[in-house]
C-alpha positions, 0 to 999 in steps of 0.5 A: 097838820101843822105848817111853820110859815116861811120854814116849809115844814109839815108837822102832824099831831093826829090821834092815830096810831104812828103805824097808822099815821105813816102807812096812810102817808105812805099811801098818799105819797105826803111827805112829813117832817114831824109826827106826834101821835096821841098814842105815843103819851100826849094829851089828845085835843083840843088839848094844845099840848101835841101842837105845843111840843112840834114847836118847841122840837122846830124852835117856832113861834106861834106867830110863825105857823098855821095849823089846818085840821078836819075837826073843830077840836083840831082848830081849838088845839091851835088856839089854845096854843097861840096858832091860827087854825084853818079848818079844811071843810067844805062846810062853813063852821061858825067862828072859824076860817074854812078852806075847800081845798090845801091849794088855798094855803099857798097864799099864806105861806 
């Protein structure tokens, strides 16, 4: 997932399929702005590329996003494309600001 600070938007890159990614959605009653998929022709990460096309779509600046994932590869992706990464883990990871909870952006945003 990724966040543009200050714009509020939710934009997704995930490996799942699109039907995939908005029937659990749908289930968890999140609401999305953009979703890219991996399926639908983008590179899968750590590549940067899915994180890079959900800012050239919003017009944002590296500076202006925060990127929460579940996987190390997904804090990778952010950083190769400029983004601060949030790994949302209840396990610290080395090198990597962890957080327990999505409450804990509320101050960073």
């Amino acid at each position: 997932m990724t966040w543009g600070r200050g714009s509020g938007l939710n934009l997704v890159a995930t490996h799942r399929d699109r039907a995939s990614a908005d029937n659990l959605f749908h289930a968890l009653g999140v609401q999305v702005d953009d979703l890219v998929c991996a399926p639908d022709g983008f590179a899968r990460k750590p590549d940067p590329q899915m994180n890079l096309v959900l800012m050239e779509r919003h017009g944002l600046d590296p500076s202006e996003v925060i990127a929460v994932g579940d996987r190390p590869i997904d804090i990778d992706a952010a950083r190769s494309a400029g983004i601060e990464g949030l790994l949302l883990s209840s396990e610290p990871y080395p090198n990597t600001t962890t957080i327990s909870s999505l409450t804990e952006l509320l101050d960073r945003l």
